[in-house]
C-alpha positions as protocol buffer text, in pm:
chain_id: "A"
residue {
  index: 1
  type: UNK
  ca { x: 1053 y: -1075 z: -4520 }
}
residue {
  index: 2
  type: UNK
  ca { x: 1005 y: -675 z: -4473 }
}
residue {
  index: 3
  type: UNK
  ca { x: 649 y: -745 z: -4298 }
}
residue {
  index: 4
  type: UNK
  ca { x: 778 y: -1039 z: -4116 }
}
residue {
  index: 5
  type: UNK
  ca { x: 1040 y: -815 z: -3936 }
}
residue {
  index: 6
  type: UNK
  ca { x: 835 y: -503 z: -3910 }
}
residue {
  index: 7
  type: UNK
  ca { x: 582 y: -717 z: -3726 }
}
residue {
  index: 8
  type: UNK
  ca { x: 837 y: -811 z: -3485 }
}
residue {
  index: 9
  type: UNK
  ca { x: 947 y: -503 z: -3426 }
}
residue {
  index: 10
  type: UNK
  ca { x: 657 y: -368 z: -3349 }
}
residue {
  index: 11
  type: UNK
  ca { x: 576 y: -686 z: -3112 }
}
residue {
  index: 12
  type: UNK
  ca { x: 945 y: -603 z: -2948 }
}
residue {
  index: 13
  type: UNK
  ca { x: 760 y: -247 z: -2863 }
}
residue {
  index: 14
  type: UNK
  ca { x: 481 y: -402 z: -2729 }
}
residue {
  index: 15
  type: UNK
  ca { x: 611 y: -625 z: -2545 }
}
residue {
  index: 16
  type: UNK
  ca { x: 853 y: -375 z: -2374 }
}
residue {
  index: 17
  type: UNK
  ca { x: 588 y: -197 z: -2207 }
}
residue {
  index: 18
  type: UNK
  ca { x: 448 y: -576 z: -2098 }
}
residue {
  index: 19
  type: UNK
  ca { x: 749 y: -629 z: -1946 }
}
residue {
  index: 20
  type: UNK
  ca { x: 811 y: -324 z: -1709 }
}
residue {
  index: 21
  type: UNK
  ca { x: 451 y: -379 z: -1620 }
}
residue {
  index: 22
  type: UNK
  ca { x: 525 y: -785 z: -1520 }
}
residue {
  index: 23
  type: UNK
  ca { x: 855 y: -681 z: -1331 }
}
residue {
  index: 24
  type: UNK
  ca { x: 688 y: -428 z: -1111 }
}
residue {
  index: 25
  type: UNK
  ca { x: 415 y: -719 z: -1045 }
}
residue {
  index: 26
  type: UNK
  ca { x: 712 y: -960 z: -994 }
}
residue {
  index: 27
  type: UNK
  ca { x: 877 y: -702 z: -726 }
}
residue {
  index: 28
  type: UNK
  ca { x: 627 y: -650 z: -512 }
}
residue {
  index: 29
  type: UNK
  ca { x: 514 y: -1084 z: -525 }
}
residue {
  index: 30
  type: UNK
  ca { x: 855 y: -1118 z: -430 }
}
residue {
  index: 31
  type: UNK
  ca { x: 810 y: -880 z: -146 }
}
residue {
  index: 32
  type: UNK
  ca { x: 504 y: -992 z: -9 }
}
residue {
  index: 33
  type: UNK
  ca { x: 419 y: -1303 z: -148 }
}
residue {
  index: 34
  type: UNK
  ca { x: 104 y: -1139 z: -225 }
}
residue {
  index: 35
  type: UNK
  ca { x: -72 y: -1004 z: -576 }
}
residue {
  index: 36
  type: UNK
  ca { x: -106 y: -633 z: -686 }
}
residue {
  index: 37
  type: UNK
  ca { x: -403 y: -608 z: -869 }
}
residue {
  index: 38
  type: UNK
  ca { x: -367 y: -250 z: -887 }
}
residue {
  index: 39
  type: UNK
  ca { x: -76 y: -275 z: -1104 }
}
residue {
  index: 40
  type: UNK
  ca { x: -265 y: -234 z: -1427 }
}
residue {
  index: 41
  type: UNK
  ca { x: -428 y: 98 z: -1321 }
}
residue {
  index: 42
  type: UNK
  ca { x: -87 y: 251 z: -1192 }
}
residue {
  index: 43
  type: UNK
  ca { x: 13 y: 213 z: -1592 }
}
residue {
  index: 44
  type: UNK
  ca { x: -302 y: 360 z: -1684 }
}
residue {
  index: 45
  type: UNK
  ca { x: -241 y: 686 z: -1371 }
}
residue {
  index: 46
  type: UNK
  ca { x: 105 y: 705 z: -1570 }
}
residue {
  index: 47
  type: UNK
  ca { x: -22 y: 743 z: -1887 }
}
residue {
  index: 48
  type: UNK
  ca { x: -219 y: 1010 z: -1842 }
}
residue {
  index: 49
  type: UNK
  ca { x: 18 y: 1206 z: -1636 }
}
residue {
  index: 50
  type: UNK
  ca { x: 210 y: 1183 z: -1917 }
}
residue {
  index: 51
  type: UNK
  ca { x: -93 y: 1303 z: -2124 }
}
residue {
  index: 52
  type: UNK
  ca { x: -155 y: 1569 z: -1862 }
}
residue {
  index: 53
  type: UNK
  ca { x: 233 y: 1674 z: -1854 }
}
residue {
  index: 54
  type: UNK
  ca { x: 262 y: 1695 z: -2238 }
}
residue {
  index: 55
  type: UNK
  ca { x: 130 y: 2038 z: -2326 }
}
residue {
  index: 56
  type: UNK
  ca { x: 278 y: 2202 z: -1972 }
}
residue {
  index: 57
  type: UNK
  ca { x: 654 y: 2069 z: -2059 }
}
residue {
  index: 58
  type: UNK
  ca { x: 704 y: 2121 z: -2435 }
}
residue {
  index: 59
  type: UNK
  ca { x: 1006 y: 1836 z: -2477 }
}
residue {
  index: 60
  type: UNK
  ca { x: 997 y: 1506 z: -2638 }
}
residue {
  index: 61
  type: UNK
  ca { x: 826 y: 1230 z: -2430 }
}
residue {
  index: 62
  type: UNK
  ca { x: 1102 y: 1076 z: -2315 }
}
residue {
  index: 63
  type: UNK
  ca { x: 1182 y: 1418 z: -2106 }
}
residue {
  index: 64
  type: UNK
  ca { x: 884 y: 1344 z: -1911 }
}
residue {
  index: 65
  type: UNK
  ca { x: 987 y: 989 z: -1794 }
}
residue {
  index: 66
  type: UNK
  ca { x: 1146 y: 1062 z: -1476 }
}
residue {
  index: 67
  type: UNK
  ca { x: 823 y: 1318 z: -1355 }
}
residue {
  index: 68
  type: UNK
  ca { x: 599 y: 1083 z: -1453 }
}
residue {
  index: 69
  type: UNK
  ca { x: 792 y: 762 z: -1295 }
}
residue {
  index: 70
  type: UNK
  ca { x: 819 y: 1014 z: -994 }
}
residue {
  index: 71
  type: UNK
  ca { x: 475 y: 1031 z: -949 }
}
residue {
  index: 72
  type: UNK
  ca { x: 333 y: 673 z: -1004 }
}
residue {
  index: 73
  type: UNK
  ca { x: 623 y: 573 z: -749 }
}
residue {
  index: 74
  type: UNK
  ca { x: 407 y: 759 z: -493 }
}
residue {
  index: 75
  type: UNK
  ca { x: 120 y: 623 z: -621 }
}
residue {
  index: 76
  type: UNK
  ca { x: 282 y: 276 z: -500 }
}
residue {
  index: 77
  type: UNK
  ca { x: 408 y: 413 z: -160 }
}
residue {
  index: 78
  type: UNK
  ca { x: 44 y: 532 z: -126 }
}
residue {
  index: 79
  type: UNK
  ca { x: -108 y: 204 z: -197 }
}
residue {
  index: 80
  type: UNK
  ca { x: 166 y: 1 z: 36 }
}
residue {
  index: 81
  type: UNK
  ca { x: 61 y: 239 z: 310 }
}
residue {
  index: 82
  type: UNK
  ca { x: -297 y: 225 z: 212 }
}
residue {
  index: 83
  type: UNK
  ca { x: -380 y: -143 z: 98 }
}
residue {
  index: 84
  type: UNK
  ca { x: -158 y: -321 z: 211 }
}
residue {
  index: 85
  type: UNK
  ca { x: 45 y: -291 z: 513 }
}
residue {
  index: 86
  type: UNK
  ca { x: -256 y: -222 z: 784 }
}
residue {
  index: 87
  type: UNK
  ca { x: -391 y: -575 z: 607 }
}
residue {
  index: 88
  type: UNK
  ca { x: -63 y: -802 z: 590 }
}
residue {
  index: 89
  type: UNK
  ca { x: -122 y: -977 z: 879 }
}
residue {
  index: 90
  type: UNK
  ca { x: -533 y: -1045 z: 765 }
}
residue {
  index: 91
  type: UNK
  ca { x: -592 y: -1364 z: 502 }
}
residue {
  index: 92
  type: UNK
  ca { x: -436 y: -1299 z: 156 }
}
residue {
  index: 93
  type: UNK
  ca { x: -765 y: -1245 z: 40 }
}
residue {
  index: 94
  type: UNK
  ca { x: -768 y: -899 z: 256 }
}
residue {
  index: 95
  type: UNK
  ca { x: -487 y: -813 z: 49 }
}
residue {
  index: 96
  type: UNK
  ca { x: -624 y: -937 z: -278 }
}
residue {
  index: 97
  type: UNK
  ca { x: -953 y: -730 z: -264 }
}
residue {
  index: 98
  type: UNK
  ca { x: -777 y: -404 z: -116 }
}
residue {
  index: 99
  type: UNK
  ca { x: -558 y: -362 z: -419 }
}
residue {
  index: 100
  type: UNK
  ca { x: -843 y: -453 z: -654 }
}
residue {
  index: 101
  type: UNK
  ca { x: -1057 y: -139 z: -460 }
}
residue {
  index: 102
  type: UNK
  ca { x: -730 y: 77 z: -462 }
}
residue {
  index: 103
  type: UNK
  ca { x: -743 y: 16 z: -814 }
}
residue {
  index: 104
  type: UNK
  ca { x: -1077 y: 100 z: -868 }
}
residue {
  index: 105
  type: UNK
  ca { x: -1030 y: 418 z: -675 }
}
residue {
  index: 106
  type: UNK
  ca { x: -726 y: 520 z: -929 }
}
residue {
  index: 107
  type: UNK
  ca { x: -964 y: 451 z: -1222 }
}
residue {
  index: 108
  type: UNK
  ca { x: -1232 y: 658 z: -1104 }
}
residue {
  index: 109
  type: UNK
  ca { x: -1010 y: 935 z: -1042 }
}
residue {
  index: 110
  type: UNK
  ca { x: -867 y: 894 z: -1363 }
}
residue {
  index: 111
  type: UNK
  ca { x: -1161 y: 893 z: -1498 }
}
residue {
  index: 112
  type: UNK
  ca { x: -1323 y: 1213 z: -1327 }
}
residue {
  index: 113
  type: UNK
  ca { x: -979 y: 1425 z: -1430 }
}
residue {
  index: 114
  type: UNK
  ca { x: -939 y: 1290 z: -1793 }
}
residue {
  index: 115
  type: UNK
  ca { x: -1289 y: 1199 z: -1941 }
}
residue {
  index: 116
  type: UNK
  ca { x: -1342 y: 874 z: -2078 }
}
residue {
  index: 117
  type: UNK
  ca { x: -1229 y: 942 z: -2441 }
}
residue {
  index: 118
  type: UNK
  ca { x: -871 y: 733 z: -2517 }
}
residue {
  index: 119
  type: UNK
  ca { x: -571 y: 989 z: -2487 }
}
residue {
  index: 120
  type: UNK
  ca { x: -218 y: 1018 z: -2638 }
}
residue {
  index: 121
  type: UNK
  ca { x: 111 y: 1225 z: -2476 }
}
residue {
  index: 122
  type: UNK
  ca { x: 373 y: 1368 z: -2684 }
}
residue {
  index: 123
  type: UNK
  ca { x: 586 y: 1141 z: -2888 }
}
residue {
  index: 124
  type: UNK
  ca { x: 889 y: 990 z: -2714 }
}
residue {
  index: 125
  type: UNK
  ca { x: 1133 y: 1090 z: -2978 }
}
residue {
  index: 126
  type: UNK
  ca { x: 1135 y: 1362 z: -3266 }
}
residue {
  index: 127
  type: UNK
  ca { x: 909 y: 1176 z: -3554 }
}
residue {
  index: 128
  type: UNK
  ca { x: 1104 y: 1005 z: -3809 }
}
residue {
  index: 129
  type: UNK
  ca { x: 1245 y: 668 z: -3961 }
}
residue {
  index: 130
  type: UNK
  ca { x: 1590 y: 500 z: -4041 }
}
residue {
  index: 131
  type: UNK
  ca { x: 1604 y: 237 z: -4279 }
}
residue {
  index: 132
  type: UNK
  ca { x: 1713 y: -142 z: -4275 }
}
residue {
  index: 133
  type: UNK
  ca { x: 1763 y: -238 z: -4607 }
}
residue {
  index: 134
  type: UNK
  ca { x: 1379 y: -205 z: -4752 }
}
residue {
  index: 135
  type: UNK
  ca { x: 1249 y: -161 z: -4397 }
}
residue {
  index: 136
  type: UNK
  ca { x: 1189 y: 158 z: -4251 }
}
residue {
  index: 137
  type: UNK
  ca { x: 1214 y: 184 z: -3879 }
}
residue {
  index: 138
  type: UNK
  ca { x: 1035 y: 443 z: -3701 }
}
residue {
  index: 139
  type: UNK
  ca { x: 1235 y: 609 z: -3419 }
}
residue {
  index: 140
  type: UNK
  ca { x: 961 y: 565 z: -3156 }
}
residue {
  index: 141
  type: UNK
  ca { x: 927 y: 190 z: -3167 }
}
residue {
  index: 142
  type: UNK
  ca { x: 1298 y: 190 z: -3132 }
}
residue {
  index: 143
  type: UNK
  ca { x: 1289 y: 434 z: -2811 }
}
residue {
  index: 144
  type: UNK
  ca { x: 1041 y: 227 z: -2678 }
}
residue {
  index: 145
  type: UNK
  ca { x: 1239 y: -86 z: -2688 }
}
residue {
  index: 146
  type: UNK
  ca { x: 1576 y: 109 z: -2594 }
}
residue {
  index: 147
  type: UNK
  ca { x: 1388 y: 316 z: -2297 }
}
residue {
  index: 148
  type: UNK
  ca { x: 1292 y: -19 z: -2150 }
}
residue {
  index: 149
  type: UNK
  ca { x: 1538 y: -232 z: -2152 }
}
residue {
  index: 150
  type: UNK
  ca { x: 1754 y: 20 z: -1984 }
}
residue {
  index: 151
  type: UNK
  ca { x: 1492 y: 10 z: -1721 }
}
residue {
  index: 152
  type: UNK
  ca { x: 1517 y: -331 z: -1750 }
}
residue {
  index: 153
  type: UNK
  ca { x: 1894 y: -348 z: -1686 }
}
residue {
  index: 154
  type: UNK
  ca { x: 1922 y: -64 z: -1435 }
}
residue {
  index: 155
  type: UNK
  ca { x: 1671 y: -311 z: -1233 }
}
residue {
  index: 156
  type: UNK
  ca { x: 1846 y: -560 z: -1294 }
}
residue {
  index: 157
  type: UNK
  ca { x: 2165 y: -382 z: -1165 }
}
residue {
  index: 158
  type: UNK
  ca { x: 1987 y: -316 z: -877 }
}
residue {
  index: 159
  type: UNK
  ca { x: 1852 y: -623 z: -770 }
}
residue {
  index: 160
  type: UNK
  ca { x: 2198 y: -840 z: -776 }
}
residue {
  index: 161
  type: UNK
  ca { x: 2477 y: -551 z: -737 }
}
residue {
  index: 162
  type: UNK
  ca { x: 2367 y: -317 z: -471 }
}
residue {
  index: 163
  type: UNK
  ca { x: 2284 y: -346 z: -54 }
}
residue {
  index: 164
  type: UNK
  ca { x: 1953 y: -249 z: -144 }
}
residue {
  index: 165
  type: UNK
  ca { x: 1857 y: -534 z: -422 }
}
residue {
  index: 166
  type: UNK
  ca { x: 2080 y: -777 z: -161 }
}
residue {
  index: 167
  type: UNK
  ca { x: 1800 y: -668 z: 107 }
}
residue {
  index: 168
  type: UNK
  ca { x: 1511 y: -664 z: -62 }
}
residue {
  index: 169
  type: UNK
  ca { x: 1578 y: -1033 z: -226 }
}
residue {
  index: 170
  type: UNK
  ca { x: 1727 y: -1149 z: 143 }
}
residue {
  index: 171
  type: UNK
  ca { x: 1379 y: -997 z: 269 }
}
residue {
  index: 172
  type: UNK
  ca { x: 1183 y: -1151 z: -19 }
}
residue {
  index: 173
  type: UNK
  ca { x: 1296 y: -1510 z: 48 }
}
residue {
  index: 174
  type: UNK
  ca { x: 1290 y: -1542 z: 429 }
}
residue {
  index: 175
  type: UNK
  ca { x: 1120 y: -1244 z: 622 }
}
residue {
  index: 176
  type: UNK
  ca { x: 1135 y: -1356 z: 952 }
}
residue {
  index: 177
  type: UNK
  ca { x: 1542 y: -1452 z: 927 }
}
residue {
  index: 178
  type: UNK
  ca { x: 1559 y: -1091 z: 739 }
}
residue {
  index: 179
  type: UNK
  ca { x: 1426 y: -928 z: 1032 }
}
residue {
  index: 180
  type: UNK
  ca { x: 1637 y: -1116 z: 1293 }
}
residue {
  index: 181
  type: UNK
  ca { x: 1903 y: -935 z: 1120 }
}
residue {
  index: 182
  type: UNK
  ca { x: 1802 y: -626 z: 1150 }
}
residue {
  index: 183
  type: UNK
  ca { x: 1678 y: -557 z: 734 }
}
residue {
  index: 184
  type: UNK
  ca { x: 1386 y: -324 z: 763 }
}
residue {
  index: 185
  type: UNK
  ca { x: 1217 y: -554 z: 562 }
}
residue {
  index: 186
  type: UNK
  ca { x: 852 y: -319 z: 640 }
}
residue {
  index: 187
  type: UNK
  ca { x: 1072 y: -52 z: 473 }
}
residue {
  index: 188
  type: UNK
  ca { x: 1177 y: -270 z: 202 }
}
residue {
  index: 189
  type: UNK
  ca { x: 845 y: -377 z: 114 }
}
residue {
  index: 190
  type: UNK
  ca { x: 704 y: 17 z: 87 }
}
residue {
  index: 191
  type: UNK
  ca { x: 1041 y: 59 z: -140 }
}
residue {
  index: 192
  type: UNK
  ca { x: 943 y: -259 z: -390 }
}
residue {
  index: 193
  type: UNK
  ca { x: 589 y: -76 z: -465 }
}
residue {
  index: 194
  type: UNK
  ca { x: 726 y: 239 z: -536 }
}
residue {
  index: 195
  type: UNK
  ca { x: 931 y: 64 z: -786 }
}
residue {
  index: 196
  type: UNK
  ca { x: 660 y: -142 z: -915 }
}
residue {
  index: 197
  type: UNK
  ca { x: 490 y: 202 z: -929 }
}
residue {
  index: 198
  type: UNK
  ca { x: 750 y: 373 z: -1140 }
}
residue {
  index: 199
  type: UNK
  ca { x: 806 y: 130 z: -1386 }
}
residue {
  index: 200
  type: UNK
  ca { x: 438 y: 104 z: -1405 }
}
residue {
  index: 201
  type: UNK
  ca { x: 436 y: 428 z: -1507 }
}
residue {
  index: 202
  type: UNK
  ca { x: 736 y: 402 z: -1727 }
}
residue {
  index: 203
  type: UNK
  ca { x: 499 y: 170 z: -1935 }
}
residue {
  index: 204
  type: UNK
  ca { x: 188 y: 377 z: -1947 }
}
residue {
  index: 205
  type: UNK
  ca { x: 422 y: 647 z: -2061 }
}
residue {
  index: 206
  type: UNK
  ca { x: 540 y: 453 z: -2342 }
}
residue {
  index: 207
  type: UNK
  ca { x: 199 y: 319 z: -2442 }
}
residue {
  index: 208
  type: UNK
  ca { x: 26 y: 640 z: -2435 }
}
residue {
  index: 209
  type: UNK
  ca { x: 311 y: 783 z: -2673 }
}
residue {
  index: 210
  type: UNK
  ca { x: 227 y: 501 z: -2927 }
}
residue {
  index: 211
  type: UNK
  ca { x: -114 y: 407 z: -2905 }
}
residue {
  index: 212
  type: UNK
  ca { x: -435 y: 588 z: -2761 }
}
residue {
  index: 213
  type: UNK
  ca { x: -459 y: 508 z: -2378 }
}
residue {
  index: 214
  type: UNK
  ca { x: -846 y: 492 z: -2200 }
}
residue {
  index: 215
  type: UNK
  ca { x: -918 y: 497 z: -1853 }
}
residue {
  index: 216
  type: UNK
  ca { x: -1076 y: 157 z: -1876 }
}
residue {
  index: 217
  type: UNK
  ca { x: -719 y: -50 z: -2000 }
}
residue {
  index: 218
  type: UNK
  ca { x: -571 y: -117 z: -1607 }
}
residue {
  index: 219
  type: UNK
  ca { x: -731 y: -446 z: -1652 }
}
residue {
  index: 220
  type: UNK
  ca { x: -571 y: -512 z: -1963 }
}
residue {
  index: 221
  type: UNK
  ca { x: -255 y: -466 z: -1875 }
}
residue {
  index: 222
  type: UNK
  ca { x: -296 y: -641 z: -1507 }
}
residue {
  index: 223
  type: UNK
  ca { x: -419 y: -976 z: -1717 }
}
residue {
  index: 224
  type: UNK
  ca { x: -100 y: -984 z: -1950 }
}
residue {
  index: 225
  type: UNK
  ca { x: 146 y: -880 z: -1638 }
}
residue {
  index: 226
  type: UNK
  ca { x: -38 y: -1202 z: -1461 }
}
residue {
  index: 227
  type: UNK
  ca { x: -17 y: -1420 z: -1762 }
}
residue {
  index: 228
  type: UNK
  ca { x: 333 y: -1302 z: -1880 }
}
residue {
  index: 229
  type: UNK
  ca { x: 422 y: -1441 z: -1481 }
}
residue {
  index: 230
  type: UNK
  ca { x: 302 y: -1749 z: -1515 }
}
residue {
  index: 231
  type: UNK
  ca { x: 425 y: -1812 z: -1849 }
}
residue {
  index: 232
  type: UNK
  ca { x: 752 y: -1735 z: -1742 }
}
residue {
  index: 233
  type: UNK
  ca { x: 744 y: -1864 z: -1369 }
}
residue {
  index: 234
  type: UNK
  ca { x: 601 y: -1746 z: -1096 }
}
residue {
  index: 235
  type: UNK
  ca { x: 840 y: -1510 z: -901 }
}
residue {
  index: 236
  type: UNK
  ca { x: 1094 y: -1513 z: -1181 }
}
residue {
  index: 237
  type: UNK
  ca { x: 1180 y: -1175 z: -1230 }
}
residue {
  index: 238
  type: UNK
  ca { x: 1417 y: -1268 z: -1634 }
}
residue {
  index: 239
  type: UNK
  ca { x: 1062 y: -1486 z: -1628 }
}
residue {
  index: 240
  type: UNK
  ca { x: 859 y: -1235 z: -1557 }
}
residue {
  index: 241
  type: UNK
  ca { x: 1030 y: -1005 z: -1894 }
}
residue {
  index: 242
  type: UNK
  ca { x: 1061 y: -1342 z: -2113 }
}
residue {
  index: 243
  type: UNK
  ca { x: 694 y: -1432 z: -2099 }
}
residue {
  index: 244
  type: UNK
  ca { x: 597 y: -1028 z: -2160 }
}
residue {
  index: 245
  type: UNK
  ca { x: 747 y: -1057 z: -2509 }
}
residue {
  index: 246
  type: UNK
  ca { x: 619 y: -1460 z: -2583 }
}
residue {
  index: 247
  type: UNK
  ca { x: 259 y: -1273 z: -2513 }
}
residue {
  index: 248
  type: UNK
  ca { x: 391 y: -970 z: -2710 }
}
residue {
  index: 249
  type: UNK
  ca { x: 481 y: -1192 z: -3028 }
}
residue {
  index: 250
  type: UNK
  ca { x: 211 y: -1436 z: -2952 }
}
residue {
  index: 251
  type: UNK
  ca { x: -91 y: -1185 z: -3015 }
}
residue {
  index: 252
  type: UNK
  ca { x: 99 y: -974 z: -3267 }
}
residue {
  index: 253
  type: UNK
  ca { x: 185 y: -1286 z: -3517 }
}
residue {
  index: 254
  type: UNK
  ca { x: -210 y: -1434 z: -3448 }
}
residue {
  index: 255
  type: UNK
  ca { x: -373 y: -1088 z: -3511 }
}
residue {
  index: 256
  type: UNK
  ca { x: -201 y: -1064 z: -3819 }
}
residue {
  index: 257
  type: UNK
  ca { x: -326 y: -1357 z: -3893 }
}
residue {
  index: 258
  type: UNK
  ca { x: -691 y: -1397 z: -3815 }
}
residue {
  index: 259
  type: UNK
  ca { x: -790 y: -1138 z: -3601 }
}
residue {
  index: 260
  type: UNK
  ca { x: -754 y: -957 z: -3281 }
}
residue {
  index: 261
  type: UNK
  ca { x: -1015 y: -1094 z: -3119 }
}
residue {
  index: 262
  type: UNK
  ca { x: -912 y: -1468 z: -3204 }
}
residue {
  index: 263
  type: UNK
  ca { x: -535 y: -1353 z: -3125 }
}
residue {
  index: 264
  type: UNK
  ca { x: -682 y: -1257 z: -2703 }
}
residue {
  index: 265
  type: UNK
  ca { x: -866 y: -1547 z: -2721 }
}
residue {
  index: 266
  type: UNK
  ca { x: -564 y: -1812 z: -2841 }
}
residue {
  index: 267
  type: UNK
  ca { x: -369 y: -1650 z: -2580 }
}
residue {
  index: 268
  type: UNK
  ca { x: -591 y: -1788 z: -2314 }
}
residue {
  index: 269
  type: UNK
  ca { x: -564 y: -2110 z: -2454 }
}
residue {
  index: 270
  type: UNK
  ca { x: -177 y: -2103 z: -2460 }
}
residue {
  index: 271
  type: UNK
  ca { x: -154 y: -1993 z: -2107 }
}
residue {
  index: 272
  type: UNK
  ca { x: -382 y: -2313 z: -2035 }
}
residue {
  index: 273
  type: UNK
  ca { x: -144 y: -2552 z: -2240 }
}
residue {
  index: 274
  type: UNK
  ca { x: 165 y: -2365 z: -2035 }
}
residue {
  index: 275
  type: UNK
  ca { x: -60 y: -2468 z: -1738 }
}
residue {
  index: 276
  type: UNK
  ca { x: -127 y: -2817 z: -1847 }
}
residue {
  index: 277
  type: UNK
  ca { x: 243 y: -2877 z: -1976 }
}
residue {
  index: 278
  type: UNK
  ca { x: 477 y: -2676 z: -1759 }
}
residue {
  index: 279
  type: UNK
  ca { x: 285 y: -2555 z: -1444 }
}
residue {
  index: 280
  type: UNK
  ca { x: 587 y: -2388 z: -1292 }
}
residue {
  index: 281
  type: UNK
  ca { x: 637 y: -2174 z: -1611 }
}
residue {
  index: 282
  type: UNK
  ca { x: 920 y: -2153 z: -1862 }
}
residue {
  index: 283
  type: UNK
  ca { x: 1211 y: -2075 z: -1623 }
}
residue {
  index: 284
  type: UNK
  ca { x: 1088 y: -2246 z: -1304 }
}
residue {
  index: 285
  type: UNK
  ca { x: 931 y: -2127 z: -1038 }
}
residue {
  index: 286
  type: UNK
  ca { x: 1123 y: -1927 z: -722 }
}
residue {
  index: 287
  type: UNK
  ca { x: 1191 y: -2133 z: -445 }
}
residue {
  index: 288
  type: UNK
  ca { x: 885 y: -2063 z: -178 }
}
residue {
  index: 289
  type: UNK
  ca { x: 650 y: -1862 z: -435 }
}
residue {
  index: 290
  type: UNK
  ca { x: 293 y: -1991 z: -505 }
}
residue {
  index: 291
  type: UNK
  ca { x: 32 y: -1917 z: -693 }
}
């Protein structure tokens, strides 16, 4: 029973930093009705900022969340400036290989500042454990889970209580009504990548706390954002976090069982049963959002 729950808990972790990664994707296909393939690289560009900011600012990793969220939230103005507004108007498949290249271009550049060795920041929390009964819990797979669902919630908040989450969902499902009434729904759009951005970075900074973090993972994380939406249903941003964790638990409980490798690939075969079964995902699927 100890293993069984320390494996969750240690899925719940994981799966946290799935789930700011999906919701930033969600954001911005809300937005646009178009996919961010850079997505996965902006966690990676946030990861090692955090590695990069670690030995400057001696505080615990979780001090480092709002410079580091800072900065990958430019990263996603620069890429809304850069790869996709001068291309919005072109065929989606403009859009689709211009954040693939912008991705590419944050790798690289990753890549020439960092090396390609895998890197770790600071820890989030001071080291340490409580204890559930015969389980000890470390602290940092508990900060990881707290850190995001408050990000989680504050977005939340966001989206359905202020002006700004009122415009950007008004400007999400009709643009051209939106517009009519004066939302600056070009605005909104650059606003929705910055926050995909930030809590893009919010999860490389919490992966690269816990685990070792290599220039190379963008892709990673851009598959399980993509699968964790379509699991959940497309353009559903509760989806969006619900499917993260499924995938989270999913290859946690399998690798434990037989394997990493045979955990990634029964997770491709679950997302083609979800296909098969459910096409419009778990929750649904947002009224006017494709794949």
């Amino acid at each position: 029973m100890t293993d069984l729950l320390q494996l969750i808990l240690s899925a719940l972790s994981l799966g946290s930093t799935y789930a700011l990664v999906a919701l930033g994707f969600v954001l911005v296909l809300n937005a646009t009705n178009a996919v961010n393939f850079a997505q996965g690289e902006m966690v990676v560009a946030g990861g090692f900022l955090a590695v990069a900011l670690s030995p400057l600012i001696d505080l615990p990793g979780v001090a480092l969340l709002p410079l580091v969220m800072l900065g990958t939230a430019a990263l996603g103005l620069l890429l809304s400036l850069a790869a996709y507004l001068p291309l919005r108007t072109r065929p989606p498949t403009a859009v689709f290989i211009s954040t693939i290249a912008f991705g590419i271009i944050v790798q690289n550049a990753v890549l020439a500042l960092s090396g390609p060795e895998p890197a770790t920041a600071s820890a989030l929390v001071a080291a340490g454990s409580t204890r559930l009964g015969e389980m000890a819990i470390g602290w940092q797979s508990l900060s990881m889970i707290a850190t995001a669902a408050v990000l989680v919630a504050l977005m939340h908040l966001l989206l359905e209580r202020t002006q700004l989450g009122r415009r950007l969902r008004a400007s999400a499902q009709d643009p051209e009504i939106a517009r009519a009434s004066g939302i600056p729904v070009v605005r909104l759009i650059v606003v929705a990548f910055a926050l995909a951005g930030a809590l893009a970075g919010a999860a490389g900074l919490l992966v690269a706390n816990q685990f070792f973090l290599s220039p190379a993972d963008g892709a990673n994380y851009m598959l399980k954002a993509y699968i964790a939406v379509v699991i959940g249903g497309w353009g559903r941003v509760w989806g969006a976090v619900l499917g993260a964790l499924l995938i989270a638990l999913f290859e946690s409980f399998v690798a434990s069982l037989a394997g990493h490798l045979a955990a990634d690939a029964l997770l491709y075969v679950a997302l083609l049963a979800v296909l098969l079964l459910r096409p419009t995902g778990i929750l649904g699927e947002a009224v006017g959002r494709r794949a």
